[in-house]
Each structure stands twice: as structure tokens, then as C-alpha cells.
N, C-alpha and C positions, 0 to 999 in steps of 0.2 A: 785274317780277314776272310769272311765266307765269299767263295765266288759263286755268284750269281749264274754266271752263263754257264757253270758246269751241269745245270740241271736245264737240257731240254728241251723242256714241257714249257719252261718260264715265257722265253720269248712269243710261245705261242700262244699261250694262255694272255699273256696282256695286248699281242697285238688283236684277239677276236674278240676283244672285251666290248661290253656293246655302251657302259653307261659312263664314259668320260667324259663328262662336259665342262673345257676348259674356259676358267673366268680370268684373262687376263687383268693384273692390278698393277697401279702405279711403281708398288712397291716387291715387280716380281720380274725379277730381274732376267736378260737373255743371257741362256747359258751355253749356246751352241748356234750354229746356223746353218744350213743346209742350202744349198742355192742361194736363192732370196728370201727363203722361209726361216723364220724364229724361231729356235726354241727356245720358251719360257721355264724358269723351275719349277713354275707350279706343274707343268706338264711332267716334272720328274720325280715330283710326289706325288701326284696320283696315280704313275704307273709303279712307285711302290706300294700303292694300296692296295692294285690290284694284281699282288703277287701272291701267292699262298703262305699262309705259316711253316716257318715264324719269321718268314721274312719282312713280316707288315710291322713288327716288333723291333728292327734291329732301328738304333738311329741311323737317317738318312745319310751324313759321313761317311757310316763302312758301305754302303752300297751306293756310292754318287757313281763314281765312275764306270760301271756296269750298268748302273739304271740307264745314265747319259749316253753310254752307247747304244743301250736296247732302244733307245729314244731317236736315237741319231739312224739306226738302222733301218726303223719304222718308215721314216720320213726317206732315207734313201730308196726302200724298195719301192714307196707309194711313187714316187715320181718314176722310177724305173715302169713300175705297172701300167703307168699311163701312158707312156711312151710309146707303148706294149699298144697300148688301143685298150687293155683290157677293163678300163673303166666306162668302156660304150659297150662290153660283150654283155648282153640279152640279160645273160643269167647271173652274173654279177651283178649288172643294175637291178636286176629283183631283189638280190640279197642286202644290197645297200637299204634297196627302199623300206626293207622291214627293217633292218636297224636304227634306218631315221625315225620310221615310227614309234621304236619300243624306246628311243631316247625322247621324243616329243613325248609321247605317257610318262614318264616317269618326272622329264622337267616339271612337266603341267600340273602331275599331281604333287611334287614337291613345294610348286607355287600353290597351289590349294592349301597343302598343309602348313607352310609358313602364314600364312591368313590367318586359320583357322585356330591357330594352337599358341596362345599368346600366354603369356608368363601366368595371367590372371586365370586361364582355363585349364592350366595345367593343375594350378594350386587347389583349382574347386576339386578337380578331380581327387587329387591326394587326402583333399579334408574328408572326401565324400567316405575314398576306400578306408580311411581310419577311422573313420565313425562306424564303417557297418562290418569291419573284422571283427571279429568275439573278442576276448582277451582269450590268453594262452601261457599257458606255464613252460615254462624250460626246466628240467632237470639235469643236475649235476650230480653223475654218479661214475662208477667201480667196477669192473664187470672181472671175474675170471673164468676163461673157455676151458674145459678138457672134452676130453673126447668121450666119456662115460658115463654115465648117471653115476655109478657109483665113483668113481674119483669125484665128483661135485658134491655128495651124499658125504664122502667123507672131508673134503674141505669146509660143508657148513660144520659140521662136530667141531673141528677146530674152532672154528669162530666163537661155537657155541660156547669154547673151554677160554676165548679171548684172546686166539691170535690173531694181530693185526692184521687187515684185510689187504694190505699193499703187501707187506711181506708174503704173506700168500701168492697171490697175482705174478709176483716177480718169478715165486719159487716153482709153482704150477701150473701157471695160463699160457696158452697157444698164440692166442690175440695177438695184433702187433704192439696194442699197446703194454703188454707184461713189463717192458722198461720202465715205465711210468705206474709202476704197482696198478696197473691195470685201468688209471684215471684216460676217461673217455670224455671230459669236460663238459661243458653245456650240451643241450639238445634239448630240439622238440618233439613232442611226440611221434610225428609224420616220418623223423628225420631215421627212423631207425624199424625195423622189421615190426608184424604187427605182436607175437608173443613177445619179444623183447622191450616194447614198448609199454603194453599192459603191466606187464611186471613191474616195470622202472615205474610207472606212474602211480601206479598203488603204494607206494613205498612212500614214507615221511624220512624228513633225513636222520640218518641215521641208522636207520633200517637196514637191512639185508634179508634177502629170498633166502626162507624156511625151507624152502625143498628146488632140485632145482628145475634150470629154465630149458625147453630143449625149442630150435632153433634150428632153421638148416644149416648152421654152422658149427653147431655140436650143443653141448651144456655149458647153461651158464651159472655162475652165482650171481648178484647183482646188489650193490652197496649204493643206496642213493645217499650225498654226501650234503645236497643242496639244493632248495627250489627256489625261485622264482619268478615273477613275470617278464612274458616277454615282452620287451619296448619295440611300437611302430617304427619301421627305418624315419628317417630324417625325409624333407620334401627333398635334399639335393641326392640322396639315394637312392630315394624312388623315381626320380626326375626320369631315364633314360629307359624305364621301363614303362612308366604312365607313357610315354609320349610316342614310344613305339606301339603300345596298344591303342591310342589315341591314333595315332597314322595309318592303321589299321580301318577304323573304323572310319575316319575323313576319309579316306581314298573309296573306301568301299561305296559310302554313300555317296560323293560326289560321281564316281563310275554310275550309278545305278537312276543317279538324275540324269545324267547326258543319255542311256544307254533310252530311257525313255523318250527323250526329247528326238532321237534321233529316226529313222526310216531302215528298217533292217529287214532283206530277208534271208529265210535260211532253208536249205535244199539239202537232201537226202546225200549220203555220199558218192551216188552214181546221177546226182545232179535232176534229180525229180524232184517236185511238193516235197516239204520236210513234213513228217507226218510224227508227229509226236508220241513218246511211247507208253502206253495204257497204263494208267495206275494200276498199283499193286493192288488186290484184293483183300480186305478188309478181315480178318481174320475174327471174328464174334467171340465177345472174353466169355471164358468158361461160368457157367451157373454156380451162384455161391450155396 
């Protein structure tokens, strides 16, 4: 079982975390108590959210009882703090108070974007990005790397005499995949260098590179085995990408109507007039 407390950075990393906002639920049970204070479990899942990889990965089991103490610990120093007086010192109250603020933004705009972002809006969005992709091929091909033009020179002549193109791959390529007689499976165009790419895509399957390919990773031959189209993701695939971009944009615009609505002024950093700084000068495009 990984121990937790042997690293740290952890305890202090989830006690200075600024956006825990615990929602007490009927069905969330007290796992601890501190004085007269509850600890809920939910309070012990979200400080393994906000622990670093790969600990947000393991299940909650192997690390209850390290969480539950970093939880249990929390809560004993904060009461010791106060005790202390230190939660009336000046300058702690100021750092609270910016952290209450950056939790009130992030609630407010979370409540924004739950409004905002309903099963139905998500969907237009998905039809919309799948209507206006192009379509796109994927090719499925072959590749063997060496290090030479001429070792690549003389592996096409084989081919050209009809030795198999995977026997090749195994017997001469660098690549990781020579296990695999050299098969590199699907891909899109974008997904692979821009000379390696042009190659593989001019190729009908079948085919193999005439002459060979060179690449910052040396030379290659290139066997395209198979094409064709690439399928839109699914709406449940695309779902947590639309909706983060989507969140994006709700937060931005809802920020940018308060920021109007509101009375703001802004002062220099030695606390004079903000004087705003001179556009850049317009550079005149050259006579054609």
C-alpha cells in the first residue's frame, strides 16, 4: 500500500488548496470528529482530488487512512491556530480574504455554467463541430527506419525482387515497432511528421515509397497497407471536451458582463492615474 505521508509536499499541498467547497449529503457519512467538528467523507475524497499524480488514480481504500489522518490533522492545527489568536493576525485575514474570494468566483461561475450548459446545448454544439470538420482519411501503413539512404535504397530492390515487407522491418528497422514487421496501424495525417506524412498519404494501399523517405529520425521505406475515413468521436466522447470549451467561453462572457456593469478604477503601480500604454505603431504593408 503506497504511503501517502511519506511524501512531504502532500500535506501541504492539499492543506493551501484554495477550491474545496464541501457539499454535505444525506448519504455522506461522519468519518471522524475533531472536538465538536464532523468529518464527512466527502471531505476525504476531495482531499484525494487534490493530491498529485497518480495518487488521484489509486481507489480511495488504499489511501483512506492517510487521507483521514491528513483530514483529521487539518482540523487539529486549525483549531490550535485559533487558539494561537492567529486567525485575527492582520495578515492572515488578508490571505483568507483572497481565498474566500477566489472560492466565491469559481462557485459563482460554476453556478453560471451549470445554467448555461444543458444536455440540449451541449448537443447543438457537437452537431454543429461535426458538420463543419472536413472529412479526413486515416492511413494504415508499414514503415522501416535505417540510418542510411543507401541501406533504404537497397531494401526497396528487395521489395522490388518481392520480399515481404514485414520480414524486412523485423530484419532491418530501428523503429520500436520492427516487432511488429514494422506496422504503425492507423493514423492521421497531422498525427505524424510533415515528410512522413506526405509520403504515407500519396500512397494507395498497397503501395510502397520508390525512393526513400528521410525524416529527423533517419530513412524511411513506407508500405501503406490500408485507407480509410475517419469517424466523428461519439457525442459521449466529445462530451468533456465540448463542455470544457464551452466553460471557457460561459465564464469568459459572463466575467466580461459583470466586469462592465461594475465601477472599477485602475492606478499605475506607484499608485497615480493608470495611464494606459500607446498602441503599437502601425507598420505600412510593403508595395506590391
Amino acid at each position: 500500500m503506497p504511503r501517502i505521508h511519506a511524501v512531504a509536499s502532500l500535506g501541504a499541498a492539499v492543506a493551501l488548496s484554495l477550491f474545496a467547497v464541501p457539499s454535505w449529503a444525506a448519504d455522506d457519512p461522519v468519518v471522524a470528529t475533531v472536538g465538536s467538528t464532523k468529518i464527512h467523507l466527502s471531505e476525504v475524497t476531495q482531499t484525494q482530488q487534490q493530491l498529485p499524480d497518480p495518487y488521484r488514480t489509486y481507489p480511495l481504500q488504499m489511501l483512506y487512512p492517510d487521507l483521514l489522518d491528513m483530514v483529521i490533522d487539518r482540523h487539529i492545527a486549525a483549531v490550535e491556530a485559533r487558539k494561537q489568536g492567529l486567525d485575527k493576525d492582520p495578515e492572515i485575514k488578508e490571505t483568507m480574504a483572497r481565498i474566500e474570494d477566489q472560492v466565491l468566483q469559481r462557485a459563482l461561475l460554476e453556478r453560471q455554467v451549470d445554467k448555461a450548459l444543458s444536455d440540449e446545448v451541449l448537443k447543438a454544439r457537437y452537431d454543429k463541430m461535426v458538420a463543419e470538420t472536413p472529412p479526413s482519411d486515416l492511413v494504415h501503413a508499414r514503415h522501416i527506419l535505417v540510418e542510411s539512404e543507401a541501406e533504404a535504397k537497397s531494401i526497396i530492390e528487395d521489395l522490388n525482387k518481392g520480399t515481404d515487407f514485414a520480414k524486412l522491418a523485423e530484419e532491418h528497422s530501428t523503429g520500436p515497432s520492427k516487432s511488429k514487421g514494422g506496422d504503425l496501424g492507423y493514423f492521421a495525417q497531422g498525427e505524424m511528421v510533415p515528410e512522413f506524412a506526405n509520403a504515407a498519404f500519396a500512397l494507395k494501399p498497397g503501395e510502397y515509397t520508390k525512393t526513400p523517405v528521410q525524416t529527423q529520425f533517419g530513412w524511411h521505406v513506407i508500405k501503406v497497407e490500408d485507407r480509410k475515413a475517419a469517424e466523428a468521436p461519439s457525442f459521449e466522447e466529445a462530451r468533456q471536451d465540448l463542455k470544457t470549451e464551452a466553460t471557457r467561453e460561459v465564464g469568459t462572457a459572463y466575467i466580461k458582463e459583470l466586469r462592465a456593469a461594475a465601477k472599477v478604477e485602475r492606478f499605475n503601480m506607484d499608485g497615480t492615474p493608470f495611464t494606459p500604454p500607446a498602441p503599437a505603431p502601425v507598420t505600412p504593408a510593403p508595395a506590391k
